[in-house]
N, C-alpha and C positions, 0 to 999 in steps of 0.2 A: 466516304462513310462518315456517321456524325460521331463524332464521339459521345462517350457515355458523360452525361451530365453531373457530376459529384457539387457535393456540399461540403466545407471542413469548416468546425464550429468554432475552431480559433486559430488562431496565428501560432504556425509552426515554425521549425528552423528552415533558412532560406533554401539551405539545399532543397530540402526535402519541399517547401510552395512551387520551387522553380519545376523541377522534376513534376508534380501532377499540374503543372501547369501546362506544360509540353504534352500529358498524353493525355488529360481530359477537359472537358468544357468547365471552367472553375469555377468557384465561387468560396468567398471566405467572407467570413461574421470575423469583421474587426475590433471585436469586443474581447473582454476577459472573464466573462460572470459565465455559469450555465446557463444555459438556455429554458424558459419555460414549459409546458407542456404545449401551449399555442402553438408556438414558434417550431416545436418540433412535428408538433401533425401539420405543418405549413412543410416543413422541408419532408416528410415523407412522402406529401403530393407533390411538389417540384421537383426531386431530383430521382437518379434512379443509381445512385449510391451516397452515402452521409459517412462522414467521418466525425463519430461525435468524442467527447473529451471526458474527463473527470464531472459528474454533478450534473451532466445531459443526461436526465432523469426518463428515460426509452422506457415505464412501465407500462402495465398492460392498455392504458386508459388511452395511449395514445396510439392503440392499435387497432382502435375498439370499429373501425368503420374498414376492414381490408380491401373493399372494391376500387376506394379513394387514394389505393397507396402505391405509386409510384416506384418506390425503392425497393431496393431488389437486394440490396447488403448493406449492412452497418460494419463499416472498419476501424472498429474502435480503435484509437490513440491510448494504448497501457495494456498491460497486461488483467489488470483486474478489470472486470464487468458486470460486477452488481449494482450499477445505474441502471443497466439494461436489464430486460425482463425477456430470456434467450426463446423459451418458451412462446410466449404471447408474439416476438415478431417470426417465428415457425410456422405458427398456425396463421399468421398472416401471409409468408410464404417471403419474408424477409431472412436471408443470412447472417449472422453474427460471426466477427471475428475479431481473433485480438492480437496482441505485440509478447509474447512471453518470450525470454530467454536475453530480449533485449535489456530487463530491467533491471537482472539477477546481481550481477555483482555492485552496480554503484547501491543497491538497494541494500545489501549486508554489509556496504562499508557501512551507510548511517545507522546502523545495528549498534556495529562496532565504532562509532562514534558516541549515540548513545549511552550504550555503556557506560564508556569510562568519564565522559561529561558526567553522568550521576552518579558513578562512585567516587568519583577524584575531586566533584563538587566544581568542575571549571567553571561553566556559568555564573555559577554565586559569585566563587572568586573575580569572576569578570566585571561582574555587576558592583562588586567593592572596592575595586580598584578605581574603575571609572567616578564613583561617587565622591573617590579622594576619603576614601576611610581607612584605608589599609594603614595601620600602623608598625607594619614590619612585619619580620620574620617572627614566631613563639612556637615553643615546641609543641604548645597543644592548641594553635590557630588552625582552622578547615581541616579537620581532622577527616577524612574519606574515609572509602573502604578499598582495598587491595584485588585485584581482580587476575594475577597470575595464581595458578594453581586450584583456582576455584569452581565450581560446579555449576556448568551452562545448561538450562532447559530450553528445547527447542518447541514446541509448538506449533505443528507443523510441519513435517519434513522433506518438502518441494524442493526445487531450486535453491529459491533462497535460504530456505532452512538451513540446505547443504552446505549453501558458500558461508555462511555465518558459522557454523559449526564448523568448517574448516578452517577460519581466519583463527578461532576464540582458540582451536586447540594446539594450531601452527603456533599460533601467537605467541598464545597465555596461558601454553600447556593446561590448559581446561579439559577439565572431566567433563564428558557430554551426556544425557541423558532428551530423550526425547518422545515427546507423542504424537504418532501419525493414526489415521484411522486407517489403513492402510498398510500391509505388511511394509518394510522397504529391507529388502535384499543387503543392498550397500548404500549405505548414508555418505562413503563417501573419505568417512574416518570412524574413527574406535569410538563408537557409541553404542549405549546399550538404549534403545526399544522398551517403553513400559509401555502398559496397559492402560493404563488412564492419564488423560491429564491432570489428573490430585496427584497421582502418584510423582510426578513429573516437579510439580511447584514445591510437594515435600521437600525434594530432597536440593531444588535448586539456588543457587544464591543468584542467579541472574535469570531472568524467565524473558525468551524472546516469542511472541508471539509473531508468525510467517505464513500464517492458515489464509486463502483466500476469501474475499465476501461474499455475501448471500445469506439466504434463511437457514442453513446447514448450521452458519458460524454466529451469529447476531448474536451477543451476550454470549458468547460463549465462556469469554472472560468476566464470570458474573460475582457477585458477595458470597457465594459458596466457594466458589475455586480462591477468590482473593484471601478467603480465612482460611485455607492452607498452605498458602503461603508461608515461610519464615518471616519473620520480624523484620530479618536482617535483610529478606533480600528485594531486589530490583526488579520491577518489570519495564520490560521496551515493546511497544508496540509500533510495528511497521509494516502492519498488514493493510486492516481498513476500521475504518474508526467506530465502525458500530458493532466489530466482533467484540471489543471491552463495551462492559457496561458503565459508563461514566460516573451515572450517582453512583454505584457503587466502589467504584477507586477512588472516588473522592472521599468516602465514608474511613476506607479502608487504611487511608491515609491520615487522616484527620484522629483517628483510634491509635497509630502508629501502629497496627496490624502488621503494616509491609514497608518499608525503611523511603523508597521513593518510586519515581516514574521516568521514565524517558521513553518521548512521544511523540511523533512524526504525522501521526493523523488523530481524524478526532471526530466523533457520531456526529454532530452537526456542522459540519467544515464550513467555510470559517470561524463558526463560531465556538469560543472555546470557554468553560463554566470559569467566571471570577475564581472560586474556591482554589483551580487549580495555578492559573495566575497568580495566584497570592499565594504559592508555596514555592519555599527556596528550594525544597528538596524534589523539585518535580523540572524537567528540562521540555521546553515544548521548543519544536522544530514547526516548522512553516511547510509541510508537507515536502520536503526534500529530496526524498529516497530515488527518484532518477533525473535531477535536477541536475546534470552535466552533461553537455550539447553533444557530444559524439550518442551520447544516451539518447537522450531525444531525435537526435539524426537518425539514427537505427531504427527506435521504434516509429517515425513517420515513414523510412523506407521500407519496412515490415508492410504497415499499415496500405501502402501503397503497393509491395506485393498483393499482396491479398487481392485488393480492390483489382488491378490487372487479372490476372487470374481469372478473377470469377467472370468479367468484362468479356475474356477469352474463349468463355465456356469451358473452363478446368475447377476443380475442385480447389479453392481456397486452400494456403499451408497452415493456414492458423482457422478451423472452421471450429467456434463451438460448441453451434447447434444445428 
């Protein structure tokens, strides 16, 4: 019997090339960039499964011809899939699935890395060291801000939400408070549930946003939510980069509206706006959140269930659309 033909759009952890090497007819883009729209309606007529990555931009445009398409499932590499248009490869009679549960905990450590890098000011501090400026110890040099006992807003209350609010209140005995659009039973730990996301940034001194992307979430973090914010506090975003609105954190920051940022993704990835590079009080990460190889091993083993499964004629564990 032939095996099923797959496509993977970038180089994964070895376990995980060797393993779909062994059960399908492979093929891997030994590149690092996403892939175009070309190159993707080229791999939906060649293969008859694709493993695409972060920034493999799957919207509707490249579904626009269904007689032409080959593939039969998209096994997305992450938990998020707002590259993908889940819809548009439906009605073309394509499958969507994705890696969730694999990304949860290294994802709310760099929550809780965030954090305290922008309250405690590491980076800066790092950056003055290295410059050879640090002139010592002064009792009012890098003055932060204190992050036991203080009031966490979640944004979100998934997964990750959960394990972030578990860490913040295990931790740093943190007061939780949080916005899901969705009842949640048990968050997990002692958190009280608002009704709005204003109501949520009121009263928070750290705001994590953990909301998945799409059209649902896009500016969800917009210059209205950011001007209810306190003065004093923080936002960390580690969802996807186009739920904040950019110019307007940049605005909000620059007014001293909201005290800093710490940032792991970013609405036009790689590209990240000067304004916020040129602020001390702002921490950008390189999009980090499951950058640790047992992480990435899991979610290509995920990935590669999935793709099995559907192969099988079983219903995918992660299908979802």
């Amino acid at each position: 019997m032939n095996r099923p033909k797959v496509f993977i759009s970038r180089q994964l952890p070895d376990s995980v090339m060797n393993r779909a090497d062994e059960k399908f007819d492979l093929t891997v883009r030994m590149r690092s960039d996403p892939m175009n729209s070309e190159d993707l309606r080229r791999c939906l007529e060649d293969y008859d499964g694709v493993v695409p990555t972060l920034g493999d931009a799957l919207q509707a445009d490249v579904f626009v011809d269904p007689a032409s398409i080959r593939c039969r499932i998209l096994a997305n590499f992450g938990a998020g899939y707002n590259h993908i248009d889940p819809e548009a490869a439906r009605r073309a009679g394509v499958a969507v699935t994705n890696t969730p549960g694999a990304v949860t905990e290294a994802t709310a450590d760099i929550a809780l890395a965030l954090i305290l890098m922008t309250a405690r000011r590491t980076a800066e501090g790092d950056r003055l060291v290295r410059r050879g400026e640090w002139t010592g110890w002064a009792p009012t040099a890098m003055l932060g801000a204190g992050v036991f006992g203080k009031t966490l807003g979640v944004i979100g209350m998934g997964r990750i939400g959960r394990a972030v609010a578990k860490r913040c209140h295990a931790g740093f005995d943190m007061k939780v408070v949080f916005f899901n659009r969705s009842k949640v039973p048990n968050p997990g730990v002692e958190a009280l549930q608002l009704e709005s996301a204003a109501e949520v940034v009121r009263l928070a001194d750290f705001v994590v946003v953990a909301v998945p992307g799409g059209p649902a979430t896009h500016h969800m973090i917009d210059a209205e939510l950011l001007s209810k914010m306190q003065p004093r506090g923080i936002l960390v975003n580690i969802s996807r980069g186009d739920v904040v609105d950019e110019g307007a954190l940049v605005e909000a920051l620059q007014r001293k509206e909201i005290a800093g940022a710490g940032l792991d993704v970013y609405e036009h990835e790689p590209a990240v706006p000067d304004e916020l590079v040129g602020m001390e009080n702002v921490v950008l990460l390189p999009h980090l959140g499951t950058s640790v190889l047992e992480v990435r091993e899991d979610m290509g083993m995920m990935a590669l269930d999935n793709l099995t499964a559907f192969f099988a004629g079983e219903t995918p564990p992660n299908l979802v659309n």
